[in-house]
C-alpha positions as CSV (number, residue, x, y, z in Angstrom):
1,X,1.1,32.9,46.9
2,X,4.5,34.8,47.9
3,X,5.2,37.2,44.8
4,X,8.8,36.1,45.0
5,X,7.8,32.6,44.3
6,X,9.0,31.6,40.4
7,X,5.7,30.4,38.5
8,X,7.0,27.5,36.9
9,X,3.9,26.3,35.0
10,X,4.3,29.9,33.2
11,X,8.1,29.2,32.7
12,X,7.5,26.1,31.5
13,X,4.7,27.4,28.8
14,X,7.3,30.2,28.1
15,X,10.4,28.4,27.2
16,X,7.8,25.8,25.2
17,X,6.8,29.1,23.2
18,X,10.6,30.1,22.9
19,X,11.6,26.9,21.5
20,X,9.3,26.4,19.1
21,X,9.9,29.7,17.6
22,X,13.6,29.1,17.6
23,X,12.3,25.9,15.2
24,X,10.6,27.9,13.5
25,X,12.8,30.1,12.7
26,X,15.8,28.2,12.0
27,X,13.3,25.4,9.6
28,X,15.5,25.7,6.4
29,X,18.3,24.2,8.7
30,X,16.6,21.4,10.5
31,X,14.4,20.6,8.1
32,X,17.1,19.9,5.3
33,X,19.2,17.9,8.2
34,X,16.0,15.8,9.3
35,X,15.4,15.1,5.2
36,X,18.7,13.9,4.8
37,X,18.9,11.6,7.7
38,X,15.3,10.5,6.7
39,X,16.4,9.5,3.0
40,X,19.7,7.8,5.1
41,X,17.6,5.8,7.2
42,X,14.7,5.4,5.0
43,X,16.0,1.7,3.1
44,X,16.9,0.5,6.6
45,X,13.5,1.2,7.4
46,X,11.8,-0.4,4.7
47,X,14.0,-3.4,5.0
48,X,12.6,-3.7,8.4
49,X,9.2,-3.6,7.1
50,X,9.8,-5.7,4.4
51,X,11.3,-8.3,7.1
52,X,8.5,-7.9,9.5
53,X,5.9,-8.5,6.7
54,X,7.7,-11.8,5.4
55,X,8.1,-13.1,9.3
56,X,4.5,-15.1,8.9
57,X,5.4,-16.9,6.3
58,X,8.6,-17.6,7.5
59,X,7.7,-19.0,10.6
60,X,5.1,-20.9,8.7
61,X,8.0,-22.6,6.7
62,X,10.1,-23.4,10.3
63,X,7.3,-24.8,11.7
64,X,6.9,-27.3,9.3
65,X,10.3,-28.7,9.9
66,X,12.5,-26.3,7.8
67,X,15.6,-24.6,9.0
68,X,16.1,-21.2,9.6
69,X,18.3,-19.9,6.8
70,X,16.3,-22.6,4.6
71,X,13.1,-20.9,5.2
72,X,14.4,-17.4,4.4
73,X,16.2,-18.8,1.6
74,X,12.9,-20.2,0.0
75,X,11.1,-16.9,0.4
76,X,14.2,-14.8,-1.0
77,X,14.3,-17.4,-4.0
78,X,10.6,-17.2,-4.6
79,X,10.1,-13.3,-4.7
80,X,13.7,-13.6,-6.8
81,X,12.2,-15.7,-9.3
82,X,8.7,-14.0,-9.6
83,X,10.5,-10.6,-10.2
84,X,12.7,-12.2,-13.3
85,X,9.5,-13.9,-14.6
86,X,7.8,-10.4,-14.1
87,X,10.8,-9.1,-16.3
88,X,11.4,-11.7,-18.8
89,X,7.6,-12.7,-19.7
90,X,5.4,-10.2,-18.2
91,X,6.6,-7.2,-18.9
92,X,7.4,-7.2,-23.3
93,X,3.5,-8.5,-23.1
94,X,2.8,-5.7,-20.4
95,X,4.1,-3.1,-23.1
96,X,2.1,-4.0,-26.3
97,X,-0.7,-4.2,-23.1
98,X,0.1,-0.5,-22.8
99,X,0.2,0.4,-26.5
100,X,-3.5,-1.3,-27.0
101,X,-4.8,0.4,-23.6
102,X,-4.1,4.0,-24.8
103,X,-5.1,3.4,-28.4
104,X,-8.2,2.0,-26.3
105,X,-8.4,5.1,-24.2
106,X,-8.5,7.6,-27.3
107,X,-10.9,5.0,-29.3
108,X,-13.1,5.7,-26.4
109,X,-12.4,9.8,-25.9
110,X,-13.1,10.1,-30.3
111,X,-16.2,7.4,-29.7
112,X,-18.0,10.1,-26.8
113,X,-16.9,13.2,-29.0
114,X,-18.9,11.8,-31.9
115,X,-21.9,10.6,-29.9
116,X,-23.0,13.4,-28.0
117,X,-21.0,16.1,-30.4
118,X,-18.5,17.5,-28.1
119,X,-15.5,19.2,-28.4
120,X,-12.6,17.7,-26.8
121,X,-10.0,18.0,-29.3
122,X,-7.7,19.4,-26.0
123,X,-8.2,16.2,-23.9
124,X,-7.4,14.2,-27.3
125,X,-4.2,16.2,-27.8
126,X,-3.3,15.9,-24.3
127,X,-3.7,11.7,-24.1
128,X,-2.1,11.7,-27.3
129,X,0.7,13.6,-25.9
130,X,0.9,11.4,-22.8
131,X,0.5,8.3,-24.8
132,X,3.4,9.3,-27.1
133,X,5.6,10.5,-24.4
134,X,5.0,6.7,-22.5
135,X,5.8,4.8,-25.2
136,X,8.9,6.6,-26.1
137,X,10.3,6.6,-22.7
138,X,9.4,2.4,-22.5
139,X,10.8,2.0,-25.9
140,X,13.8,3.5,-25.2
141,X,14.5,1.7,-22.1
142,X,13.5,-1.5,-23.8
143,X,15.6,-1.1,-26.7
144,X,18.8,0.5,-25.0
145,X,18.9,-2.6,-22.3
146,X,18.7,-3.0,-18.7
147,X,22.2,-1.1,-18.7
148,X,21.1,2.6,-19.4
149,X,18.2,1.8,-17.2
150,X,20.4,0.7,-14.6
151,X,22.5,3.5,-15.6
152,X,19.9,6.3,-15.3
153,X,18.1,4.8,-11.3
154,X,21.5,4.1,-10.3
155,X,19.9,5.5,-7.1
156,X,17.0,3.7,-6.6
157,X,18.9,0.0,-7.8
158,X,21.4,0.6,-4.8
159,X,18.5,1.8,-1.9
160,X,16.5,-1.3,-3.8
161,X,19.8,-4.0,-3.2
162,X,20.8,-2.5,0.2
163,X,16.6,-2.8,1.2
164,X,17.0,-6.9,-0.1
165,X,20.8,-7.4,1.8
166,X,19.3,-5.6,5.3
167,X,16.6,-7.4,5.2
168,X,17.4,-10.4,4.9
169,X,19.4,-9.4,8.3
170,X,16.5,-8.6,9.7
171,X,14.6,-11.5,9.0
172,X,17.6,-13.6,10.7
173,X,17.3,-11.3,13.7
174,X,13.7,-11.5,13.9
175,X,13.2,-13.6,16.7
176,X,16.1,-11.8,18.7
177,X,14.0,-8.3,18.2
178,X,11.0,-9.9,19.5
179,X,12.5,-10.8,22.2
180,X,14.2,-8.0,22.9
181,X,11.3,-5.9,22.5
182,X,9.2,-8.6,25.1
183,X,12.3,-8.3,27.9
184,X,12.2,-4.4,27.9
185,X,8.7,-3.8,28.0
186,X,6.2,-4.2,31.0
187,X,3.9,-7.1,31.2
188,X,0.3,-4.5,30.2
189,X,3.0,-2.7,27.7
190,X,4.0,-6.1,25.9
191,X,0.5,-7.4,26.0
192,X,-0.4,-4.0,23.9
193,X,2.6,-4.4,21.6
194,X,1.7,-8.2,21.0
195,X,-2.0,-7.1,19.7
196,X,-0.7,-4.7,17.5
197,X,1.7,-6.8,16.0
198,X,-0.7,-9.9,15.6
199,X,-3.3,-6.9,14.2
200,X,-0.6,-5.6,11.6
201,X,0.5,-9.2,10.8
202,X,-3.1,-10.2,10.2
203,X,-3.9,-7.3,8.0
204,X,-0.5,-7.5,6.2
205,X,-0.8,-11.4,5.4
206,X,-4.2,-11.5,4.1
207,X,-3.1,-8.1,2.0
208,X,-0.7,-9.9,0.3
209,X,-2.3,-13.1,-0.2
210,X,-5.6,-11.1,-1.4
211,X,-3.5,-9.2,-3.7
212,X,-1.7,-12.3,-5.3
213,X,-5.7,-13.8,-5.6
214,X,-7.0,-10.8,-7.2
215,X,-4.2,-10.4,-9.9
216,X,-4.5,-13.7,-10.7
217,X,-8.4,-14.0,-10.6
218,X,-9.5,-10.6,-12.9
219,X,-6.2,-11.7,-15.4
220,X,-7.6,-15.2,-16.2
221,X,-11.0,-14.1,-16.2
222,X,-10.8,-11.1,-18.3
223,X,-8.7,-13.1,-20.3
224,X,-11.2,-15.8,-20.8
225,X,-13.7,-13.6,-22.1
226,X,-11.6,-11.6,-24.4
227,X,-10.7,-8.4,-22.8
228,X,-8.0,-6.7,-24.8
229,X,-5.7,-5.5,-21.5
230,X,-6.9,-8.8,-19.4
231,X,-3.6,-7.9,-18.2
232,X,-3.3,-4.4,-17.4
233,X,-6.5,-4.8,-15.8
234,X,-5.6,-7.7,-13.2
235,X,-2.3,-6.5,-12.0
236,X,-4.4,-3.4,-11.3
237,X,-6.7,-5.5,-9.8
238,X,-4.1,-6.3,-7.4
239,X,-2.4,-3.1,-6.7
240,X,-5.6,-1.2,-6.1
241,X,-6.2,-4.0,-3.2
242,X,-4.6,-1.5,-0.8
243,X,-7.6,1.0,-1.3
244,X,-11.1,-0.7,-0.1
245,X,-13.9,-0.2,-2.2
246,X,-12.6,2.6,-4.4
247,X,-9.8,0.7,-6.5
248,X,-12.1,-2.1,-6.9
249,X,-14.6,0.5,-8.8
250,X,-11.6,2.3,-10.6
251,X,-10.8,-1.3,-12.1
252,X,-14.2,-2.1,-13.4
253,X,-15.0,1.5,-14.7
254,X,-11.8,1.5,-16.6
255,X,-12.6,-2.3,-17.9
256,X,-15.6,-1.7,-19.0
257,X,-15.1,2.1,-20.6
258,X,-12.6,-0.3,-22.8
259,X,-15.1,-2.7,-23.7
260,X,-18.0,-0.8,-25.0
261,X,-15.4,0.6,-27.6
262,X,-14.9,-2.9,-28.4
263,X,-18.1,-5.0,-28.8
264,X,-21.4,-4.8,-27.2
265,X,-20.7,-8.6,-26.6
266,X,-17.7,-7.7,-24.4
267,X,-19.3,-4.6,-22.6
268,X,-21.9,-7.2,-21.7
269,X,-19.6,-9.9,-20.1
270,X,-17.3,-7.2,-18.1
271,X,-20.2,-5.7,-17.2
272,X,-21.1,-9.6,-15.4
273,X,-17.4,-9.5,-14.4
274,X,-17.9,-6.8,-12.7
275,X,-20.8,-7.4,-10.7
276,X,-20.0,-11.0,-10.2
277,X,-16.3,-11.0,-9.0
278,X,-16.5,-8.6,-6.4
279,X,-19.2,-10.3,-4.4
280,X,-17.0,-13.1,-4.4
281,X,-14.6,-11.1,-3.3
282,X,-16.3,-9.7,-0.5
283,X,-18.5,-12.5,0.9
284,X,-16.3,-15.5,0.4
285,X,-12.2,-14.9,-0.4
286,X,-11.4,-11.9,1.7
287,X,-13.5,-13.3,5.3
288,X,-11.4,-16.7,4.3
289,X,-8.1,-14.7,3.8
290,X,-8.6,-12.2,6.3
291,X,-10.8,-14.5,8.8
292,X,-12.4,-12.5,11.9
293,X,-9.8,-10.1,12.2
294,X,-9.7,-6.7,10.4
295,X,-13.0,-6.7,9.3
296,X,-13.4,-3.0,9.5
297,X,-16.9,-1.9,8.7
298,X,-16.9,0.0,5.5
299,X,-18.3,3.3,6.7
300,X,-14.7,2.7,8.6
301,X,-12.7,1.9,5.6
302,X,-14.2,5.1,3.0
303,X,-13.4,7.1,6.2
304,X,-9.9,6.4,7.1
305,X,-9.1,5.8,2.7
306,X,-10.8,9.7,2.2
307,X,-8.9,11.1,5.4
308,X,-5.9,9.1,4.1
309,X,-6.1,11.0,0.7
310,X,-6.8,14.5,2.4
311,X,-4.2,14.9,4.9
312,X,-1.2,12.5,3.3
313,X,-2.1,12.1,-0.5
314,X,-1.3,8.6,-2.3
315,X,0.6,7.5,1.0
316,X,-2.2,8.7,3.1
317,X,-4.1,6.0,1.6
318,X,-2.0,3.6,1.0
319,X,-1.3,3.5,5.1
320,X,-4.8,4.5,5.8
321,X,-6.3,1.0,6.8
322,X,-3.1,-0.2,8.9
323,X,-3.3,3.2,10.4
324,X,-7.3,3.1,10.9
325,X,-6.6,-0.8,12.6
326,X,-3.9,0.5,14.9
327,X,-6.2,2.8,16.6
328,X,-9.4,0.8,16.6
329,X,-7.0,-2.1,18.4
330,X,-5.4,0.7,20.7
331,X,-9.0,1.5,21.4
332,X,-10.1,-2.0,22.5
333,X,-7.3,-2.7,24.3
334,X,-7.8,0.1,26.6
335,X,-11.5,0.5,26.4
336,X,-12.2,-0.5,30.2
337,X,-9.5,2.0,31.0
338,X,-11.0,4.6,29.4
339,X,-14.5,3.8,30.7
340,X,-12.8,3.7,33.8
341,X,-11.8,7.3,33.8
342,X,-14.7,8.3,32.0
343,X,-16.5,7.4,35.2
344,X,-15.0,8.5,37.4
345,X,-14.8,12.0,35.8
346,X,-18.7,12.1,35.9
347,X,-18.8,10.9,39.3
348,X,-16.5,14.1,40.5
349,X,-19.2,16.2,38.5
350,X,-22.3,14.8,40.3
């Protein structure tokens, strides 16, 4: 090699170095620049999403013979009308669900101290403090009106209007980005796209619909039995839907830590809730909802949810399992490929 001759790989590696420790140094600039464009571009974003996850259902209604705008309209009017029932019936019963839980909670905390003759006068102190601190903070926002609550998330009301108005854009547009997306990508690169976005829609579909199921299911059957927060403990049921395995036991632990302060009769029939519902779950509503597709196995799912948790807290979970399908579908998709090369490189080492 002639010692004139410029090593590029080395200049290459060199100005890689250089630039990253130009970043590095100047990372109370940039990152406060990339923050703010972030928290610019964040509703848009989430309007997208919230557009992309409706789409199914959407379709499902223009296939059937209604119109385009009628379609959207109907979703937009259903989610409308399920948020003011949430407001107007829901929540005033949500709050005296509250009030009961807590009182529940330290019924339970005194009931333990007394049993086994412990000390925890600090954790009582601290959930009365909490408890106290909740309901004042709910009171107040209930008794002063929707205005001063308006008033005080001014913030969050505008990114939540803008997220509705963009996204209802988006959901008109839908078909146009699809397209779009399908003319500008190459025939192997659209195939690739198109099973991640039938994965995603999949997972997202039967997420929502098992969500709605669950609410609905643990609230009328906790209810039926007698459960004091029947309701508290089914709209949990439904949130928690988004972590496998673990919500599902953080919903019966709490139900049934509630019910042996209450009766022996209770404990008993949460404690058959609790075995019973989540079979049923498993083994008949979530294969129906879900069908074939993302059926991860569950050594998969406590994987990606604890790796979720680890590396990106509550939103590490929460997009643990979309994340966790995305690369087990990237994976099957170019499987032969990767066999391929994995081959070949052998072959080169024999």
């Amino acid at each position: 090699m002639n010692k004139n001759q410029i090593n590029y790989k080395l200049l290459n590696i060199l100005l890689v170095i250089l630039i990253v420790c130009l970043l590095y140094w100047v990372s109370d600039l940039w990152i406060g620049i990339v923050s703010k464009i972030i928290n610019v571009i964040f509703p848009f974003i989430l309007a997208f999403a919230v557009a992309y996850a409706l789409y199914p259902y959407q379709k499902k209604l223009e296939n059937v013979g209604f119109p385009k705008w009628l379609s959207i309209a109907v979703i937009y009017f259903i989610i409308a009308g399920l948020l003011i029932m949430l407001l107007i019936l829901v929540v005033p019963l949500l709050y005296d669900q509250i009030v009961l839980f807590l009182s529940n909670i330290s019924a339970v905390i005194t009931d333990i101290s007394s049993k086994f003759e412990l000390d925890l006068g600090v954790l009582q102190s601290t959930i009365s403090n909490i408890s106290s601190d909740i309901l004042k903070n709910v009171g107040t926002y209930i008794s002063d009106g929707a205005i001063n609550v308006v008033n005080s998330s001014i913030n969050i009301v505008t990114s939540l209007v803008i997220v509705a108005i963009v996204s209802v854009y988006f959901l008109f547009d839908m078909n146009k980005i699809r397209n779009y997306v399908k003319k500008k990508l190459k025939n192997r690169s659209y195939k690739y796209i198109a099973r991640l976005d039938n994965e995603i829609n999949n997972y997202f579909t039967g997420l929502i619909g098992n969500m709605l199921i669950q609410c609905i299911e643990y609230t009328v059957i906790f209810g039926l039995i007698g459960h004091p927060n029947y309701l508290i403990l089914g709209i949990l049921a439904g949130i928690t839907n988004i972590i496998p395995f673990f919500g599902a036991f953080i919903v019966n632990v709490t139900a049934l830590i509630i019910a042996s302060v209450v009766s022996t009769k209770l404990f008993i029939l949460t404690l058959i809730v609790c075995i019973v519902c989540p079979n049923i779950d498993s083994y008949i509503i979530s294969p129906k909802i879900y069908g074939k597709t993302n059926q991860l196995h569950p050594l998969v799912n406590i994987f990606a949810v604890f790796a979720g948790g680890i590396l990106g807290g509550i939103w590490g979970i929460i997009l643990s399992l979309p994340i966790a399908i995305i690369v087990i579908a990237t994976y099957k998709f170019f499987k032969e490929d990767i066999n391929t090369k994995i081959d070949s490189i052998k072959e080169k080492k024999a």
